[in-house]
Each structure stands twice: as structure tokens, then as C-alpha cells.
C-alpha positions in Angstrom: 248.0 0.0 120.7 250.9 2.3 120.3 254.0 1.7 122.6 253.4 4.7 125.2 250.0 3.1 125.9 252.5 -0.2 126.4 255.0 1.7 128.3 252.4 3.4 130.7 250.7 0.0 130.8 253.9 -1.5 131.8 255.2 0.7 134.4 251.8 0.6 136.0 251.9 -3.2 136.2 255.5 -3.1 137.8 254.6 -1.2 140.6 251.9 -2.7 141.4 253.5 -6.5 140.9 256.3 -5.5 142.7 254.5 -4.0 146.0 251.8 -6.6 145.9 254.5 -9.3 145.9 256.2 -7.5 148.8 252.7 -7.3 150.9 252.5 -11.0 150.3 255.5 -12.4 151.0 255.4 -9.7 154.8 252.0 -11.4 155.3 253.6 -14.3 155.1 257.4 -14.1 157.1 255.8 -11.4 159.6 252.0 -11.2 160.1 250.8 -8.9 161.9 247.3 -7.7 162.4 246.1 -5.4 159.6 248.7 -6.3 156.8 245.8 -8.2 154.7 243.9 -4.4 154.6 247.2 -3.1 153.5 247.9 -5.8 151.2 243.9 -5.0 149.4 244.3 -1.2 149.4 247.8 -0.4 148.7 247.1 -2.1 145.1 243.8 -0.7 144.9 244.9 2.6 145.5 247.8 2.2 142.8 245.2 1.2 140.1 243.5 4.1 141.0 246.3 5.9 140.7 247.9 4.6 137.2 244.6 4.6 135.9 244.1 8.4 136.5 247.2 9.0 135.2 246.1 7.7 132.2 242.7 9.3 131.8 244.2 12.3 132.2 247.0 11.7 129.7 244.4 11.1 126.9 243.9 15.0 126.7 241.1 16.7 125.1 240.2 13.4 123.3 239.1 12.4 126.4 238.8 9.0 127.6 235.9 6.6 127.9 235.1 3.6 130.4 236.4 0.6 128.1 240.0 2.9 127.7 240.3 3.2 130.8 239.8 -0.5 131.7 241.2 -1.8 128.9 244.3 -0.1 130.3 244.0 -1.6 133.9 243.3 -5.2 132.0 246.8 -4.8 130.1 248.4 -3.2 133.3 247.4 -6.4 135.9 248.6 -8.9 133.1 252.4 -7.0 133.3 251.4 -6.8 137.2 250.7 -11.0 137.2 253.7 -11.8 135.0 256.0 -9.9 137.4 254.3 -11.0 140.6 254.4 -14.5 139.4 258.0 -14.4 138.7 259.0 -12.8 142.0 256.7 -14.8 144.4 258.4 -18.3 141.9 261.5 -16.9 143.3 260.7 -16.0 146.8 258.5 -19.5 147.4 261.3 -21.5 146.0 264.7 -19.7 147.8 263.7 -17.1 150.8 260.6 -18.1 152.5 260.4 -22.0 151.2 260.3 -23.2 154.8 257.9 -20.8 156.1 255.9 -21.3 153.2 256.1 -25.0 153.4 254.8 -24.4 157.1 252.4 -22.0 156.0 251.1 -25.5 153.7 251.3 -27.6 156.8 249.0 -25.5 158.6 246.4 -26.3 155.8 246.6 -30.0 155.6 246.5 -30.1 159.0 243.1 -28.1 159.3 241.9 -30.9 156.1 242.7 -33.3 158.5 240.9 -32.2 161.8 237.6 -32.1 159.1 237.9 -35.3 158.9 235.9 -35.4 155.6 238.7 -37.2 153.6 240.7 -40.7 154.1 244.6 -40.7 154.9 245.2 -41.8 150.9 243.3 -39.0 149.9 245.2 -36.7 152.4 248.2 -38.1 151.3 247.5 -37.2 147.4 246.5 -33.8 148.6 249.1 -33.3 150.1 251.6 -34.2 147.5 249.5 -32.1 144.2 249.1 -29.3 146.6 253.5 -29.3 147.4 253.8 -29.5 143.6 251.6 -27.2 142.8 252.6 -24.4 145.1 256.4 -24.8 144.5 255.9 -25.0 140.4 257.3 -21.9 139.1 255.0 -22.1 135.8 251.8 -22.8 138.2 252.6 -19.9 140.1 253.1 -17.4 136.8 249.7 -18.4 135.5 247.6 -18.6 138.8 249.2 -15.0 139.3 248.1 -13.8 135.9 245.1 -14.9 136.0 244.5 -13.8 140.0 245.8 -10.5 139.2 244.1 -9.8 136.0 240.4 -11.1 137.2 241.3 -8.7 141.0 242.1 -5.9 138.7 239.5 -5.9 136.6 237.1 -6.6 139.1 238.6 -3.5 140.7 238.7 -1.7 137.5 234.7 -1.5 137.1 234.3 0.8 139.4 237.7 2.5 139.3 237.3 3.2 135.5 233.4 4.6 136.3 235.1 7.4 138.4 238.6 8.0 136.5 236.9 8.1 132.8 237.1 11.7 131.6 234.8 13.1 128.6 236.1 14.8 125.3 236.6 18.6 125.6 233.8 20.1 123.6 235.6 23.3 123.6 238.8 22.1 122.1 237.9 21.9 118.9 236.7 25.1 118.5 239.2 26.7 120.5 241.2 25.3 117.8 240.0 26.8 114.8 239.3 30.2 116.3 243.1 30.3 116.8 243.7 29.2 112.9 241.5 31.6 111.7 
């Protein structure tokens, strides 16, 4: 890999770390109906985007279905390393307490299901308040979240943004040279 591939790679991954972040953590302080579309297809849309970008980048050479989601692979693990570190910040400092209600919420529908006993609640409850607040949990569930969402979005993104070699371009070439 040569570092413009990284570079584009990188960039690609910061935007859409740092806007998925930002969707989460507005879903989050202020839902409101129609944010959880917004937060699926503004990334969506950006993978798209950085992944055309970079398709069309490749020039004559063209580029084939792996490049292209090889290239949204290494982009989401950039995008799940930044997300993961903003969202370790956020969870821990701005929104703790609405995230710790957000929690709440959730052991209190385990609870209604009555499925489990109150020591089993009570364990729950305290793996699921380490967990969540852990920065290092939250960088690698983010990795891995963003990486496996962006591939998954990447097979059928890379089907349409591939682009095949110019079979002209070499001979343009050496008709010029000649």
C-alpha cells in the first residue's frame, strides 16, 4: 500500500467516524423521530462517496471489486478507531448521565421479562456499566462494528463504484510516441 492509498483511506475514515459519532451521540441527547434513517444513510452515502472517489482516482488502470473494498475495509478501521475514541470521550464526560439512563432503560425492560433472578440482574447490571463506560471496550466494539457495517455495505457499494481498465489508453499511448 503506498501512503496516498493510506491518506485517502484515512481521510475517508475521519469523516465518516466523526459524523457517525455525531449521529449517535444526537440520537442519544435528542431523539427525535427519523434520526436512526439519518444515522444509516448519512454513512452509507459517505462510503459511497469516498469509495467513488477512489475508483475514479485509479485512472486508466482502472479499478476492480476487491480495490475498491479493500479500500472501504481500511477506510471503516480509521472510521472505528476514531469513532471509538470520540464516543470513549463523549460516554465518559458529556452524555454519561443520559447514557447511564439510556442503560437504565435496558435493565429495567430485563427485568419486566422476568426470565432472570435479581443476582443475575444484579451481575448484569454491573458487566454491562463496566463494559459500556470502558474506553478500550468501546475502541474495539467500534472497530469491529464499523468495519463488519462497512464492509457489509461495501459489497454492494464496491459492485456499482468498480470501474474497468481503459482499453484505449494504451494504445492512445503509443500512437502519441510514435
Amino acid at each position: 500500500m503506498n501512503n496516498n492509498y493510506l491518506l485517502r483511506a484515512s481521510i475517508a475514515g475521519a469523516v465518516i467516524g466523526a459524523v457517525s459519532v455525531v449521529l449517535d451521540m444526537m440520537q442519544i441527547c435528542c431523539p427525535f423521530t427519523g434520526l436512526g434513517f439519518i444515522g444509516f444513510l448519512v454513512p452509507v452515502v459517505l462510503i459511497w462517496y469516498y469509495a467513488r472517489k477512489y475508483s475514479l482516482s485509479c485512472g486508466a488502470a482502472g479499478c476492480s471489486y476487491g480495490q475498491v473494498l479493500g479500500f472501504i475495509a481500511v477506510s471503516m478501521i480509521f472510521a472505528g478507531v476514531l469513532y471509538g475514541a470520540l464516543k470513549a470521550v463523549a460516554v465518559n464526560t458529556f452524555i454519561e448521565e443520559e447514557y447511564k439512563a439510556l442503560l437504565g432503560q435496558s435493565m429495567d425492560m430485563i427485568k419486566q421479562m422476568g426470565v432472570y433472578s435479581k443476582a443475575q440482574i444484579k451481575q448484569m447490571n454491573g458487566m454491562m456499566n463496566t463494559m459500556q463506560f470502558n474506553p478500550i471496550f468501546i475502541v474495539f466494539s467500534s472497530i469491529f462494528s464499523m468495519v463488519f457495517s462497512g464492509v457489509l455495505y461495501g459489497l454492494v457499494i464496491a459492485a456499482f463504484t468498480r470501474r474497468e481498465a481503459d482499453p484505449f489508453a494504451e494504445t492512445n499511448q503509443t500512437s502519441e510516441n510514435e
